[in-house]
Legacy VTK file of the C-alpha trace (Angstrom):
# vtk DataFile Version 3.0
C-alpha trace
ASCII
DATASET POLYDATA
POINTS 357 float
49.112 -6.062 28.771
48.480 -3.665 31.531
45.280 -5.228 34.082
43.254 -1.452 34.942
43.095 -1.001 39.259
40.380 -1.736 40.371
39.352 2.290 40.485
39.875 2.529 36.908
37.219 -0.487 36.159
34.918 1.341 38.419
35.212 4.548 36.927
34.663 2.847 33.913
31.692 0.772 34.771
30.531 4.176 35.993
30.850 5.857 32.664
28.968 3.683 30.977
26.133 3.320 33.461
25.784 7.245 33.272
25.851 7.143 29.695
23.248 4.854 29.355
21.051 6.130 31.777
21.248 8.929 29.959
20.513 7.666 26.878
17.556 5.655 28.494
16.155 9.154 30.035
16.250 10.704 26.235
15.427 7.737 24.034
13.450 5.100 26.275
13.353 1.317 24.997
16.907 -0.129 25.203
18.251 -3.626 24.504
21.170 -5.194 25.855
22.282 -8.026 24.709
19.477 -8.410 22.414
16.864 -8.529 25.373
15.074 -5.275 25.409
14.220 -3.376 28.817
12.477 -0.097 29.040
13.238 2.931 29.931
14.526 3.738 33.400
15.613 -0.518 33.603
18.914 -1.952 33.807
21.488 -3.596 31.089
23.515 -6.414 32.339
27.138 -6.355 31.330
30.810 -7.580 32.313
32.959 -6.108 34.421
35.233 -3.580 32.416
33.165 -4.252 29.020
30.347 -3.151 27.881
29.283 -5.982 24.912
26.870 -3.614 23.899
23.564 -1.568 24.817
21.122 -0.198 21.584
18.313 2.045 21.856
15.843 0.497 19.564
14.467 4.086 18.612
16.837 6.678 16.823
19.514 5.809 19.891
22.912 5.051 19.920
24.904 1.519 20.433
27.432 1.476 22.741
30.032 -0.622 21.959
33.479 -1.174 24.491
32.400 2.261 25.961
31.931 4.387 23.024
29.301 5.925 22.012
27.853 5.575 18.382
25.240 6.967 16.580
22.534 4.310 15.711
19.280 4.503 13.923
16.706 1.351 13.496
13.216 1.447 12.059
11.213 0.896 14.835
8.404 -0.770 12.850
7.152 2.257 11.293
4.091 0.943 9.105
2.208 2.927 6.275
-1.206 1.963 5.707
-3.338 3.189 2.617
-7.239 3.130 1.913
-9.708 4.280 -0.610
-13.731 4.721 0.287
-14.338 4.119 -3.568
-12.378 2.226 -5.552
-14.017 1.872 -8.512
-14.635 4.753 -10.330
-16.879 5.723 -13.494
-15.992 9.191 -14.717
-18.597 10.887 -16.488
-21.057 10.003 -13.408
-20.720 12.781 -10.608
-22.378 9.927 -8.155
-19.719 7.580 -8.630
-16.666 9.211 -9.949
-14.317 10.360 -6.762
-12.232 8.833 -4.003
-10.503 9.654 -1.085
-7.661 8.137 -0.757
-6.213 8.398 2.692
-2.851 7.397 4.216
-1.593 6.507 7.777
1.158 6.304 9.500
1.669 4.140 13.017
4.909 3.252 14.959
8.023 4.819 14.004
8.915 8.007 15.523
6.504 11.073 14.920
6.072 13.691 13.344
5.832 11.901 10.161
6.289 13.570 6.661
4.110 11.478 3.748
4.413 11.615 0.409
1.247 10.559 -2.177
1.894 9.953 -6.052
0.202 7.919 -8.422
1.899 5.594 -11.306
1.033 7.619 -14.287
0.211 11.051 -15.374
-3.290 12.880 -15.063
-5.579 12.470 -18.081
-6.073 15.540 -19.117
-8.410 16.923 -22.252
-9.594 13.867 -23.073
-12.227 14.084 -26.082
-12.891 17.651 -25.382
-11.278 20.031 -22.796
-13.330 18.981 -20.109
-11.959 15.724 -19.657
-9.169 16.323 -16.904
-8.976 14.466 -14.356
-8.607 15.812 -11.109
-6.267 15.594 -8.010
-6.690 17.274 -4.636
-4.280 17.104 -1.554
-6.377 17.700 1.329
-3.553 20.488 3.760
0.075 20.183 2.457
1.432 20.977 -0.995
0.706 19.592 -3.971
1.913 19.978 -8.027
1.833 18.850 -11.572
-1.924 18.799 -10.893
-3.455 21.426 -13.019
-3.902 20.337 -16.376
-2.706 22.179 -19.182
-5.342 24.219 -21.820
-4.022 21.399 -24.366
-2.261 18.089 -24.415
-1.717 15.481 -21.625
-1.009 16.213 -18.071
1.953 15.336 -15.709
2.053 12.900 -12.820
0.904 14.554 -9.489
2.442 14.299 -6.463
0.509 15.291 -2.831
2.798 16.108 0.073
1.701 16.738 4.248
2.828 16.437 7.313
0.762 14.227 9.997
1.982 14.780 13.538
0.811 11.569 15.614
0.907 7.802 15.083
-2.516 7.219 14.203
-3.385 10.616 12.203
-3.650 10.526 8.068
-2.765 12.746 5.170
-4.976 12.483 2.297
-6.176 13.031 -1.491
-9.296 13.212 -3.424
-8.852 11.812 -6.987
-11.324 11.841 -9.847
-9.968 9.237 -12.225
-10.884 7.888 -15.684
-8.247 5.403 -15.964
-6.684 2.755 -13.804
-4.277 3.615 -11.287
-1.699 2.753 -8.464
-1.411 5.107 -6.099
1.798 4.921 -3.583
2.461 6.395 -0.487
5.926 7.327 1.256
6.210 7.971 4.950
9.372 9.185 6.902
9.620 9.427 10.284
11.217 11.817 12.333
14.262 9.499 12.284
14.308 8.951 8.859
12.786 5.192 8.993
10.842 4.713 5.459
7.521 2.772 5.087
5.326 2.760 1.554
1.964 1.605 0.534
0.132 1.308 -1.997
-4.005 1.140 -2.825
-5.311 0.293 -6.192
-7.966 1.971 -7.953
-9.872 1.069 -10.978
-11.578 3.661 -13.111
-13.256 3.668 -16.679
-14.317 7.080 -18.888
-18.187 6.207 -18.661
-19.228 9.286 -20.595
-21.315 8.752 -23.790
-21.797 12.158 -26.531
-24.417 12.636 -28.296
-23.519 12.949 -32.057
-21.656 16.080 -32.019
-23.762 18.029 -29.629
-20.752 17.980 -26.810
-24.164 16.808 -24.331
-22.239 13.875 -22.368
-24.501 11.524 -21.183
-23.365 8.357 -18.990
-22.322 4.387 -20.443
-24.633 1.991 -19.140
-24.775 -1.789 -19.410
-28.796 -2.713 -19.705
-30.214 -6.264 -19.599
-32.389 -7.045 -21.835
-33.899 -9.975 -21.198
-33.230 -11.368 -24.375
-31.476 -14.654 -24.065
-30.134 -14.274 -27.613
-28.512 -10.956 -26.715
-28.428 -10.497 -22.827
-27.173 -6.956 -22.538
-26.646 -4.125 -24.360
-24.312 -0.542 -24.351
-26.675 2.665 -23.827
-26.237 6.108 -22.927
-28.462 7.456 -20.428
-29.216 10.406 -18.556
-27.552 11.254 -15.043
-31.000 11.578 -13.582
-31.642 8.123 -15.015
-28.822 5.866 -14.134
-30.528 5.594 -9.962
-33.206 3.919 -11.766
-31.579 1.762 -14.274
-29.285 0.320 -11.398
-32.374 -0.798 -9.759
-33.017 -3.061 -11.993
-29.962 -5.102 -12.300
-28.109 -3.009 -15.020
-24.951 -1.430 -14.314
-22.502 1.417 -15.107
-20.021 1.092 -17.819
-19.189 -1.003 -20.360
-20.882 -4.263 -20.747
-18.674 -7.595 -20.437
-19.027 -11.065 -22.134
-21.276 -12.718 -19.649
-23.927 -9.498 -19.055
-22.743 -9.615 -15.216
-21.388 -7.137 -13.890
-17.685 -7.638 -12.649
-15.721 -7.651 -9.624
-12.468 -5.811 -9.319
-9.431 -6.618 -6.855
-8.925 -3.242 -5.140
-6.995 -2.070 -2.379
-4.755 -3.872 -2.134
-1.983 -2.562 0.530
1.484 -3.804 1.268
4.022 -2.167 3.432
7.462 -1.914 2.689
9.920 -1.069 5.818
13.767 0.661 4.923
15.730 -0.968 7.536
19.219 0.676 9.158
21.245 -1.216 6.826
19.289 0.648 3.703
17.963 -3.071 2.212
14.258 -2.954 1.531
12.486 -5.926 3.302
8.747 -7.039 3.791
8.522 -9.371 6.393
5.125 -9.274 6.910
4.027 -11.615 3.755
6.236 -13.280 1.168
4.715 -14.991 -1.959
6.743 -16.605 -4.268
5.143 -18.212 -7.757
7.503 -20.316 -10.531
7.365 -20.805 -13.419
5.511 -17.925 -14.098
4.711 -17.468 -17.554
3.570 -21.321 -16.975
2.347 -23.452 -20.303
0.994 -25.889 -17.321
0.393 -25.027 -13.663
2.103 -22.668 -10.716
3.353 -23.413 -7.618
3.006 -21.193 -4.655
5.162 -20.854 -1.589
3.451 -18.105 1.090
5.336 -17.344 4.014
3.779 -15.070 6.577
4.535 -13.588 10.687
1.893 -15.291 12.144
0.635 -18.819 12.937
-2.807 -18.027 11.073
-4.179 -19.597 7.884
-3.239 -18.200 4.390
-6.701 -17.445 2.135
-5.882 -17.520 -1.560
-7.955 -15.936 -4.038
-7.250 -16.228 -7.497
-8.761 -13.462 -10.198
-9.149 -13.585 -13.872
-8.282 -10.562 -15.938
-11.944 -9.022 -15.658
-11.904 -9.751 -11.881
-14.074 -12.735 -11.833
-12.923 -15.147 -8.879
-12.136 -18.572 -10.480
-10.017 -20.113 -7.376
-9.919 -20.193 -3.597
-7.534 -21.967 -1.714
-6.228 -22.233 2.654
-3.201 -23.219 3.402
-0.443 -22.669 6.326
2.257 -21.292 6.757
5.103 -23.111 4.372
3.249 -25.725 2.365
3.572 -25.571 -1.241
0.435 -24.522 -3.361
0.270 -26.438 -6.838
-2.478 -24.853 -9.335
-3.041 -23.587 -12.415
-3.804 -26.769 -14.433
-7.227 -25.887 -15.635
-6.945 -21.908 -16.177
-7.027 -20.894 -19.408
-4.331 -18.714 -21.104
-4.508 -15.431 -19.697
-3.530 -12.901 -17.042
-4.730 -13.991 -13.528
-4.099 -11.830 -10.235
-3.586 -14.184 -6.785
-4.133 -12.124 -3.481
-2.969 -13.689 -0.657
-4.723 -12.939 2.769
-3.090 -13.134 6.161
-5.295 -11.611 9.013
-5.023 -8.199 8.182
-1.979 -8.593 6.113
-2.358 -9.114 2.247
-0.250 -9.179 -0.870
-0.733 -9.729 -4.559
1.224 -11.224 -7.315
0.390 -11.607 -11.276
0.806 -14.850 -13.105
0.611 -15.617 -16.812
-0.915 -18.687 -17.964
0.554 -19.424 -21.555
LINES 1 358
357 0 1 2 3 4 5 6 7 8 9 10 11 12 13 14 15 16 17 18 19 20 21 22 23 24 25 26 27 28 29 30 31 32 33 34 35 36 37 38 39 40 41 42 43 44 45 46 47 48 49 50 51 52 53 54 55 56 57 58 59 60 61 62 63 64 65 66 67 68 69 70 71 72 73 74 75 76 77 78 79 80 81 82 83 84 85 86 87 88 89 90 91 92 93 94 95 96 97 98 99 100 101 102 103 104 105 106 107 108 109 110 111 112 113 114 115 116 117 118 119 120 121 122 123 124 125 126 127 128 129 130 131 132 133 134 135 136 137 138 139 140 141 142 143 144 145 146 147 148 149 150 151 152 153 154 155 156 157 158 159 160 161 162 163 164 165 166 167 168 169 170 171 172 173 174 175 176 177 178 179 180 181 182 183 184 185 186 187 188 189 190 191 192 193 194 195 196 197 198 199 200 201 202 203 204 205 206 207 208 209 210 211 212 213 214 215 216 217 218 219 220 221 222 223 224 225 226 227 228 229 230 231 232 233 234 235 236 237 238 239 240 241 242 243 244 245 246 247 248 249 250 251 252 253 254 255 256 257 258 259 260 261 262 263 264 265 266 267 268 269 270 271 272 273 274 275 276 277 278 279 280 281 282 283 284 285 286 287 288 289 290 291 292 293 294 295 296 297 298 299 300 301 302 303 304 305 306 307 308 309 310 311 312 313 314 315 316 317 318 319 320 321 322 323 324 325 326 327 328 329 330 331 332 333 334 335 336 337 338 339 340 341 342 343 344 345 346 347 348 349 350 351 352 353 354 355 356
């Protein structure tokens, strides 16, 4: 093998310094060696070899002094809300949400993408009973409801130019629903979430007089039968809330329930194309259980896991803390059913649905 002068290793050393200065001037953060330095900084290598340099943001690795194209998530994150999510169609107070999406890290601008995991309701008992779905900016389609029939799944698309900005929709729903949003960066890094919104057709008709009046669940007072289903005026339900009814259906215990909403997970496409979430993992077996579950949580941070279990009409029936790693036996005394665990880190949380045979 043929040793290079000593000119030839400095003109090569000098290549690659110019390269990735240049690199650093265009793309900032770089790594070398796996120890990141920023922009304008230095990269340690050998003489005559470079082991490698990456810029962590839509960069290039350079590898025995070529230059490759290289593209990394730089933790682009998606993060979805709702300001109402619980919805009662039927009552214009209480029947609409905003639903807004944003994007942070990554590269900007960001294009985001907003769909929902069914089709609209649309002429439900008479022809006014669409429900409705309204990008805020953008484009949006398979929103307008058809004079007869059932609608088609919408899908809300924008553009949102800084990390920190939002894209959003306003949704008037009769129906439960998941609602998912896509981001993509600049570089083409991928981040969903998702918010969940429950919704119930509260509208009551009277006889066949097409007058649509609104479902309300009044207590009675009567110990023998607690609570009742009437149909009241809109002007009338302000009141009735007051005193301890509430809107929609009536459930077996008379109280009111509590739904888990909004719940939001992010999911980050990494340069290899696998789809990871390394924020929270839950993991639950056996599940369908005849007997009890066992939980293992595993989060990114040193704080304590909070637990919540649900029962199908969103009463909470168990809460548990725990750390990081430690196995989580439960499940003994549920009854059979469909039960919804969310698991709380810090700001981080993720849900999971067990059966109880």
């Amino acid at each position: 093998m043929t040793m290079p002068t000593i000119k030839q290793t400095i003109l090569n050393i000098s290549l690659l310094i110019c390269i990735a200065t240049n690199v650093m001037a265009q793309q900032g953060t770089v790594s070398s060696g796996g120890v990141a330095v920023g922009a304008g900084g230095s990269a340690t290598y050998s003489i005559g070899q470079v082991n490698y340099i990456t810029v962590t943001s839509a960069g290039y690795r350079i590898t025995q002094g070529l230059q490759q194209p290289f593209l990394v998530s730089n933790q682009l994150v998606a993060t979805c809300s709702n300001n109402n999510p619980i919805l009662y169609y039927g009552y214009s107070g209480d029947q609409t949400a905003t639903v807004k999406v944003i994007p942070t890290g990554g590269t900007a601008p960001y294009t985001i993408s907003i769909t929902m995991n069914r089709p609209l309701n649309c002429n439900v008992i008479n022809n006014s009973g669409d429900e409705v779905w309204s990008g805020i900016g953008g484009t949006t389609t398979n929103n307008t409801c058809p004079v007869s029939g059932p609608g088609l799944t919408p899908v809300s698309a924008g553009t949102v130019l800084t990390s920190g900005g939002y894209y959003s929709v306003n949704v008037t729903l009769m129906q439960d629903a998941i609602i998912t949003a896509t981001i993509t960066d600049a570089n083409g890094s991928i981040a969903t979430c998702t918010t969940s919104i429950h919704a119930e057709d509260a509208r009551c008709f009277a006889g066949n007089s097409g007058i649509s009046k609104v479902t309300i669940c009044h207590q009675t007072g009567n110990p023998n039968n607690p609570c009742v289903k009437i149909c009241v005026d809109e002007s009338a339900v302000a009141a009735h809330l007051a005193h301890g009814d509430f809107l929609g259906k009536c459930t077996p215990n008379c109280v009111a329930p509590v739904y888990n909403t909004g719940i939001n997970s992010q999911l980050i496409l990494t340069e290899s194309g696998s789809q990871t979430n390394d924020i929270l993992k839950v993991k639950a077996w056996p599940n369908p259980s005849g007997h009890e579950f066992t939980l293992l949580v595993e989060g990114s941070s040193a704080e304590k896991f909070v637990i919540t279990v649900y029962d199908v009409l969103g009463r909470k029936v168990r809460r548990i803390e725990k750390s990081n790693g430690q196995l989580i036996r439960f499940g003994e005394e549920l009854k059979a059913g469909i039960y919804l665990v969310e698991v709380i880190q810090g700001a981080n949380r993720k849900a999971i649905k067990l059966v109880k045979q």
